[in-house]
N, C-alpha and C positions, 0 to 999 in steps of 0.2 A: 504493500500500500504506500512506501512511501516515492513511489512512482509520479504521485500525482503533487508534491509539495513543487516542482519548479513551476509544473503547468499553475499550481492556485497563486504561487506568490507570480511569476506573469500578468496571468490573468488581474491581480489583484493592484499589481504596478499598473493597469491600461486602467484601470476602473477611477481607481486614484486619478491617474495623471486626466483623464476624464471630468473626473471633479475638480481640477486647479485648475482646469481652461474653463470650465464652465461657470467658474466663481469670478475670474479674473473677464469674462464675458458680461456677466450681470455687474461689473461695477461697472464696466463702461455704458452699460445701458443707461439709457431716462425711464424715470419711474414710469411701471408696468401701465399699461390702457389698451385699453383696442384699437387701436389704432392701427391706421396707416404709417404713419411716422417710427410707431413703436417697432412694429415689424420686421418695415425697412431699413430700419439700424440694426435688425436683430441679421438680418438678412446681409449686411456688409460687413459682421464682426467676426476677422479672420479667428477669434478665441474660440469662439462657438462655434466656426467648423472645423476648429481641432477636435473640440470635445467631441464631435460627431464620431471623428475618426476617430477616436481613443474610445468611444464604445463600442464604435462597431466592431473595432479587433477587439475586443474583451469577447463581446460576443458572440464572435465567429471562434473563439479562443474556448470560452463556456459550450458551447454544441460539442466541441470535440471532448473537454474534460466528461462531461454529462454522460456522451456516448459510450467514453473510455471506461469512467472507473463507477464505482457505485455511488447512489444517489446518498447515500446514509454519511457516504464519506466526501463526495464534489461537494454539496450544497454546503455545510457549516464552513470549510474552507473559503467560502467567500467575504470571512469577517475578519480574514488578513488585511482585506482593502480598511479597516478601523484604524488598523495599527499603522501602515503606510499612512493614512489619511492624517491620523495624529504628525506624523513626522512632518508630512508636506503643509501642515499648518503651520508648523514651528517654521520650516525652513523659507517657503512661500507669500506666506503672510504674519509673524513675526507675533503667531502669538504664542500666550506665555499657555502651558499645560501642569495643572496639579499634580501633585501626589495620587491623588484617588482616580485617576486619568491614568496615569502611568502604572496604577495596580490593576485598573480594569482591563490595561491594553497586555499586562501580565497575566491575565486571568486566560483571556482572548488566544493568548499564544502557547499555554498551557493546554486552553480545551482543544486547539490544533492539532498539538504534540500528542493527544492523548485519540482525539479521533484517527490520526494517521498509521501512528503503532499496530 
């Protein structure tokens, strides 16, 4: 089983970095409306179509994990992307993470280690 730990942490680096383009897209945005306007910025923000591509390879990344290995064991694997996501907080956008953050992102990579075994 521990076949499938590079495919999850991959998978888990595209979902993340998915998430930093997709944050660093909504800042440049104008507060959400229906709009045309809103749209059409949403529509020229070269962030937002990275995110696209960082989940569609996740995506196409999860079909093969999903197909490959067992669902008992692909599915909770995808809560690596918490622990990367803590990191690319810190690194990305500069914020500060607790203590009871950094036990839960221990707990997270414990129940990993123990699903994978």
């Amino acid at each position: 089983m521990w076949r499938i730990i590079p495919y999850a942490i991959l998978q888990s680096i595209l979902l993340t970095g998915g998430q930093v383009f997709f944050k660093y897209a909504m800042m440049r945005m104008p507060a959400f409306s229906w709009s045309r306007v809103f749209f059409t910025s949403l529509l020229v923000n070269w962030q937002f179509a990275a995110c696209g591509l960082f989940f569609g390879a996740a995506s196409l990344l999860w079909a093969y994990i999903v197909k490959n290995f067992p669902f008992s064991a692909s599915y909770p694997m995808l809560s690596l992307s918490y622990v990367f996501g803590m990191f690319a907080a810190i690194m990305f956008f500069h914020e500060e993470v607790s203590t009871a953050k950094w036990l839960g992102v221990a707990f997270i990579m414990i129940g990993c280690f123990l699903i994978a075994k």
